[in-house]
C-alpha positions as CSV (number, residue, x, y, z in Angstrom):
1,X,144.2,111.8,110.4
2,X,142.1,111.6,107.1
3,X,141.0,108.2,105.5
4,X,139.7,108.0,102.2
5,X,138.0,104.9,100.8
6,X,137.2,104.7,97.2
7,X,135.4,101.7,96.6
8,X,132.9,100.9,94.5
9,X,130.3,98.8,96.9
10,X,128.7,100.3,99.3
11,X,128.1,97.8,101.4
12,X,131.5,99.2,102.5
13,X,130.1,102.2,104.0
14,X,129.0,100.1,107.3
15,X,132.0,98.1,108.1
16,X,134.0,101.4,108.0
17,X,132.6,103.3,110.9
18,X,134.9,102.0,113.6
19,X,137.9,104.3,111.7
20,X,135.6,108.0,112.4
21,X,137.6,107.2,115.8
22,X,141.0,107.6,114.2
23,X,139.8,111.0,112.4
24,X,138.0,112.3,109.3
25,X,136.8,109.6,107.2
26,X,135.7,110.3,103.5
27,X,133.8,107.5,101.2
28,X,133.4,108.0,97.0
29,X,132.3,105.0,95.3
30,X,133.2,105.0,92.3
31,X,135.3,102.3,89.6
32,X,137.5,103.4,86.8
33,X,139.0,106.3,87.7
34,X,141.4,108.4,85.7
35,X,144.6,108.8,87.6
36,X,144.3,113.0,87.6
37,X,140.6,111.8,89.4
38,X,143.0,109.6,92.1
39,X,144.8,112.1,92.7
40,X,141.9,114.7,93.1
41,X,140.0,112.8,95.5
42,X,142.9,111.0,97.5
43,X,145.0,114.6,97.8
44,X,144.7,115.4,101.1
45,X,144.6,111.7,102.4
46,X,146.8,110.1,105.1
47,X,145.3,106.5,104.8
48,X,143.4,105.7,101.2
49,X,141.4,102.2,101.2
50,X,141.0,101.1,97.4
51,X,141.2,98.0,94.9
52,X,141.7,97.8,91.1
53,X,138.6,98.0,89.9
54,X,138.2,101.9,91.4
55,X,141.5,103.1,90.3
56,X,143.4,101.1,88.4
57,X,146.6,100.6,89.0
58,X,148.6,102.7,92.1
59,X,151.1,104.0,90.2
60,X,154.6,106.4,90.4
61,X,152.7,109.1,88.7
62,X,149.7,108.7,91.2
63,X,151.6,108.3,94.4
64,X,154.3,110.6,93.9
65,X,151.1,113.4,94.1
66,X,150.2,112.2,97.4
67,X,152.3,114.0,99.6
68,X,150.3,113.1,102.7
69,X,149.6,109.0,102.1
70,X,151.1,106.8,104.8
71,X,149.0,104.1,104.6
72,X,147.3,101.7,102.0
73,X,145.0,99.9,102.9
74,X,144.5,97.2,99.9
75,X,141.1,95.4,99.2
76,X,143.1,92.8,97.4
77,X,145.5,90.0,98.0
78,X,147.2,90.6,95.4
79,X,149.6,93.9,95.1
80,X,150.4,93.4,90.8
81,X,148.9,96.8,90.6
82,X,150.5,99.0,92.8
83,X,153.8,100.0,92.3
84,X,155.8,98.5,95.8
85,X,159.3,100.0,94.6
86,X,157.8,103.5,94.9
87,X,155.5,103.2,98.1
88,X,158.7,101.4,99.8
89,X,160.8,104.7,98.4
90,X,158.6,107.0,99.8
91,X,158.2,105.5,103.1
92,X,154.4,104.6,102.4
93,X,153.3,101.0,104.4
94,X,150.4,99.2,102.3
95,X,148.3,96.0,104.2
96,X,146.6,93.4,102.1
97,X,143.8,91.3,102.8
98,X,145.8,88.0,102.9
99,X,143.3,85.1,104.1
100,X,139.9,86.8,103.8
101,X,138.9,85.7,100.4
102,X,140.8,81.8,100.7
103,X,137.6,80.0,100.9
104,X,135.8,81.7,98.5
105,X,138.6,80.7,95.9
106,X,139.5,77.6,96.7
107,X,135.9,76.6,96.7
108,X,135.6,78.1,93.3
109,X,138.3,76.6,92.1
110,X,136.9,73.3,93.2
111,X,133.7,74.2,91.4
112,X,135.6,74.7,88.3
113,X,137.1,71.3,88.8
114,X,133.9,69.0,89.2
115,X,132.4,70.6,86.2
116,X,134.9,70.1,84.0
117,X,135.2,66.4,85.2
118,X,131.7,66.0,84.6
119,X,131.1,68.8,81.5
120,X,128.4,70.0,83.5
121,X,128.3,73.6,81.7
122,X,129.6,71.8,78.4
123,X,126.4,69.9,78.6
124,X,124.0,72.6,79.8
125,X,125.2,75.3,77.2
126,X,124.9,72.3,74.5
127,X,121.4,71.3,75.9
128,X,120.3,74.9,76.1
129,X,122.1,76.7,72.6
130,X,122.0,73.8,70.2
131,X,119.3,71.1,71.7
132,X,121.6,68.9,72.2
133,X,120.5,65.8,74.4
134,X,123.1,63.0,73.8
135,X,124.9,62.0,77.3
136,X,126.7,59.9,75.5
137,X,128.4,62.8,73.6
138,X,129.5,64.4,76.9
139,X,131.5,61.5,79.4
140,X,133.0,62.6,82.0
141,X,135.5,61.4,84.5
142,X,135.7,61.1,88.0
143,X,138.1,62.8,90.5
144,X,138.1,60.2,93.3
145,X,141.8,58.7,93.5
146,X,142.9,60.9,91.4
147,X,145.9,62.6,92.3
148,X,146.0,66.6,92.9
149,X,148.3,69.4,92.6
150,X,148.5,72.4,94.1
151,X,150.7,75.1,92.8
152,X,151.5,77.3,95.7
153,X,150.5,76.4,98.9
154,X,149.8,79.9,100.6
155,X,146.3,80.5,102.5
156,X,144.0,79.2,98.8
157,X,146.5,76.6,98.0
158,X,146.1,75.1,101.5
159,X,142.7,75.4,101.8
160,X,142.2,73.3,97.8
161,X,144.0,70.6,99.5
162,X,142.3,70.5,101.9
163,X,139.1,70.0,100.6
164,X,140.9,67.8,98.1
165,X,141.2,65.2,101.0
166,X,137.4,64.3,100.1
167,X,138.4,63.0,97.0
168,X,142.1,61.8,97.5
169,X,145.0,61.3,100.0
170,X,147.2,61.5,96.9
171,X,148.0,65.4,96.9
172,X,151.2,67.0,96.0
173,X,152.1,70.4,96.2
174,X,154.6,73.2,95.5
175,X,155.9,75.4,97.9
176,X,158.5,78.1,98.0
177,X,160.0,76.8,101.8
178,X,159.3,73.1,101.2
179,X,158.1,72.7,104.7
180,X,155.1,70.2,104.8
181,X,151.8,71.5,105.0
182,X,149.3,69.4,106.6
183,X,149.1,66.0,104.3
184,X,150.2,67.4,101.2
185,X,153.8,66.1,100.1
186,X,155.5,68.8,98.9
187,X,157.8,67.9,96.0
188,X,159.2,70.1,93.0
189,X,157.6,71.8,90.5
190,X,158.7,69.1,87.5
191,X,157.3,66.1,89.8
192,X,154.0,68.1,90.2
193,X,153.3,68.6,86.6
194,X,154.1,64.7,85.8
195,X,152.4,63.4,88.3
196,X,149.0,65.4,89.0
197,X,145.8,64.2,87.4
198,X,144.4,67.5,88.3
199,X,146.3,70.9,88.7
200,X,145.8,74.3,90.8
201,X,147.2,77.2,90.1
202,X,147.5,79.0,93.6
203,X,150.4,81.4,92.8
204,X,151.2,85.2,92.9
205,X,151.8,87.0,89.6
206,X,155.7,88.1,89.5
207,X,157.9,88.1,87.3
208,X,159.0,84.9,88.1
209,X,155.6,83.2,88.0
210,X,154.7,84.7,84.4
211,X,153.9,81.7,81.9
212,X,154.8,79.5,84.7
213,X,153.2,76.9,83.1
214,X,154.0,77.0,79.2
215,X,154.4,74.7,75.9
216,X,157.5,72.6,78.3
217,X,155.3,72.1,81.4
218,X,152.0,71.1,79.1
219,X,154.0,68.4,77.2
220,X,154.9,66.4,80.6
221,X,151.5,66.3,81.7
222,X,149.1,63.3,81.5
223,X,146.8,62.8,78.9
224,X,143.5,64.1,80.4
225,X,144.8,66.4,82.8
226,X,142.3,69.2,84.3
227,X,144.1,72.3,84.7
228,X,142.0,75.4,87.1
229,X,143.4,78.7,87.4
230,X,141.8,80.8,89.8
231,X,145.2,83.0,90.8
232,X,146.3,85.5,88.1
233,X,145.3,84.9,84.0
234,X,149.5,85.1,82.5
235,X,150.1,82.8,85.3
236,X,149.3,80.2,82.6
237,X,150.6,80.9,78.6
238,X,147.3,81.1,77.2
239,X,148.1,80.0,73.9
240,X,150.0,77.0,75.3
241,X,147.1,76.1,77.4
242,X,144.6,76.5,75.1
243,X,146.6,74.3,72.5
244,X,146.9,71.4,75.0
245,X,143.2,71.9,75.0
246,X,142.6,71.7,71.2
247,X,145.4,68.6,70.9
248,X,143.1,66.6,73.8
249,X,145.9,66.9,76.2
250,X,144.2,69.0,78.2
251,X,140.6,67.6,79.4
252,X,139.2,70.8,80.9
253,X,140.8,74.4,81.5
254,X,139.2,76.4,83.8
255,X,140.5,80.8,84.2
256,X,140.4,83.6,86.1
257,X,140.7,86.7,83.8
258,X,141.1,89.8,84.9
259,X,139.1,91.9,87.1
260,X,136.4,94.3,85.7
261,X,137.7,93.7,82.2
262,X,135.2,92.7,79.5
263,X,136.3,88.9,77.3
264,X,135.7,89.8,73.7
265,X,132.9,87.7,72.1
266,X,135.8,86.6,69.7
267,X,138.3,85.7,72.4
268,X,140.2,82.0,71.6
269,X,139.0,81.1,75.2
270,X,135.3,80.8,73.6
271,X,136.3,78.4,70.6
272,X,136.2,75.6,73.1
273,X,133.4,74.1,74.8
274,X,135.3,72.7,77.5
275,X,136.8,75.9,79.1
276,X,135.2,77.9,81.8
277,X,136.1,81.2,82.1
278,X,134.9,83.3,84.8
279,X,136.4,87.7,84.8
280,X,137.7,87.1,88.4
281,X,135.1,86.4,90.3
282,X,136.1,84.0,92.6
283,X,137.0,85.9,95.7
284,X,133.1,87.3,95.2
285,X,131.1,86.1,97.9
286,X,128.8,87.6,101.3
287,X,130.8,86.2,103.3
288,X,134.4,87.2,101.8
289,X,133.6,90.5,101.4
290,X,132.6,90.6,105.1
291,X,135.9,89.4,106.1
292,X,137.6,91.6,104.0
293,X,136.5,94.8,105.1
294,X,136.4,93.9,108.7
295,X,139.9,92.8,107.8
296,X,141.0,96.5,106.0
297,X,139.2,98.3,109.2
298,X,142.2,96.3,111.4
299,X,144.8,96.7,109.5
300,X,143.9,100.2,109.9
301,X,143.1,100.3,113.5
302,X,146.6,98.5,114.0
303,X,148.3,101.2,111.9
304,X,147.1,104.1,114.2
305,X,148.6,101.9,116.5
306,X,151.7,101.4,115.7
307,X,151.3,98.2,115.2
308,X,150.6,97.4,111.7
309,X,150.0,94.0,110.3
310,X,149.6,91.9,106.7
311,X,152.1,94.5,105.4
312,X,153.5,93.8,101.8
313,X,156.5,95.1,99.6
């Protein structure tokens, strides 16, 4: 059996020895690949380890050249770019690494929150760029008894809430089942967007959750309303978002854009002081990439196994 990783960290390279048990094991980092350079290293594969940022997206015209793939092994969460229909076609089982980056995220997302309630890089960027030294131009608000809401309450979702319980008991959620999840009342989507002071988007791009939240779902908010995004960018109509923001509807917007993929120095997103924007980085930490790559090497081991597990599509 023959694993290929393609990767572009090598810090993989350690966490991957257990799999030289299963068979060959072969290891290109590399980012931004052509899809004729997929295929080329990946031909003779029976497992291939991989994430966006190497290849791009796991398309029909990639797979279909892979007549030995069985197994994926994903270093994402999210499976937007690879092409399920076609893997569950051919009979090819891909894992994800559902869990491993949770804290990471929802800890960014709460960073994006508290600096937007308190303009903390509105104020630094005005200090440091333009001189700027008036507090009085920069007020911010507090998030104690304020009330949260959490947009999908999956292994992120659960964990913002979570730590949402330092600031408030008042925490409403959305969630596909509408089974309660710890001491977050789950309510609909239209009660969510009335009610939250603060909002978390904790969804997975489909094509159900595209512009999820639009022009319709803006307007019902509350004047003031902090809005964090740390999921997928079109989860959220950017031009209805960043309209809220320039009408003072929206008192801070914080993003996730897309991974590896450079924001123009002219982007809309810049015109505003009051909007973070970070090229998804929030899963990025020591300790999440850890768990992630001890999590890929068991979905593998577990594969050889015949017992897979975390399988998507």
């Amino acid at each position: 059996m023959k694993t290929v990783c393609i990767a572009n960290d090598p810090a993989i390279d350690k966490f991957l020895e257990p799999l030289k048990e299963i068979g060959q094991l072969e290891i290109f980092h590399k980012k931004n690949l052509l899809p004729k350079e997929v295929i080329e290293y990946t031909k003779n594969a029976d497992i291939l380890i991989t994430g966006p940022e190497a290849v791009g997206r796991l398309s029909k015209e990639i797979l279909s050249k892979l007549s030995s793939l069985k197994f994926i092994s994903l270093l994402t969460i999210g499976t937007d770019w690879v092409d399920l229909e076609y893997t569950k076609e051919k009979g090819i089982e891909v894992s994800n690494i559902a869990g491993s980056t949770a804290e990471s995220v929802a800890e960014h997302a709460w960073a994006m929150i508290l600096d937007l309630s308190k303009r903390v890089s509105e104020f630094d960027r005005a200090s440091r760029l333009e001189g700027n030294y008036n507090f009085a131009n920069f007020k911010g608000k507090e998030i104690l008894g304020k009330t949260l809401g959490v947009l999908g309450l999956g292994n992120v979702g659960k964990r913002v809430a979570e730590i949402g319980e330092t600031f408030t008991r008042d925490i409403l959620g959305v969630h596909t089942s509408m089974k309660t999840v710890g001491n977050v009342k789950v309510v609909d989507k239209g009660t969510l967007i009335k009610e939250s002071d603060v909002i978390v988007v904790c969804l997975p791009l489909t094509n159900d959750t595209k512009d999820y939240i639009s022009e319709k779902e803006i307007e019902s908010m509350k004047q003031g309303v902090i809005i964090v995004n740390p999921a997928r960018e079109k989860i959220v109509n950017k031009e209805a978002v960043l309209k809220g923001v320039k009408d003072g509807k929206i008192f801070g917007y914080g993003v996730e854009t897309t991974i590896m993929k450079e924001i123009p120095e002219d982007d809309p997103y810049y015109t505003f002081p009051n909007v973070i924007v970070t090229p998804h980085n929030a899963f990025n930490t020591i300790e999440a990439d850890q768990r992630s790559y001890e999590l890929v090497v068991e979905n593998i081991l577990r594969y050889a196994k015949g017992t897979p597990q975390n399988l998507v599509g």
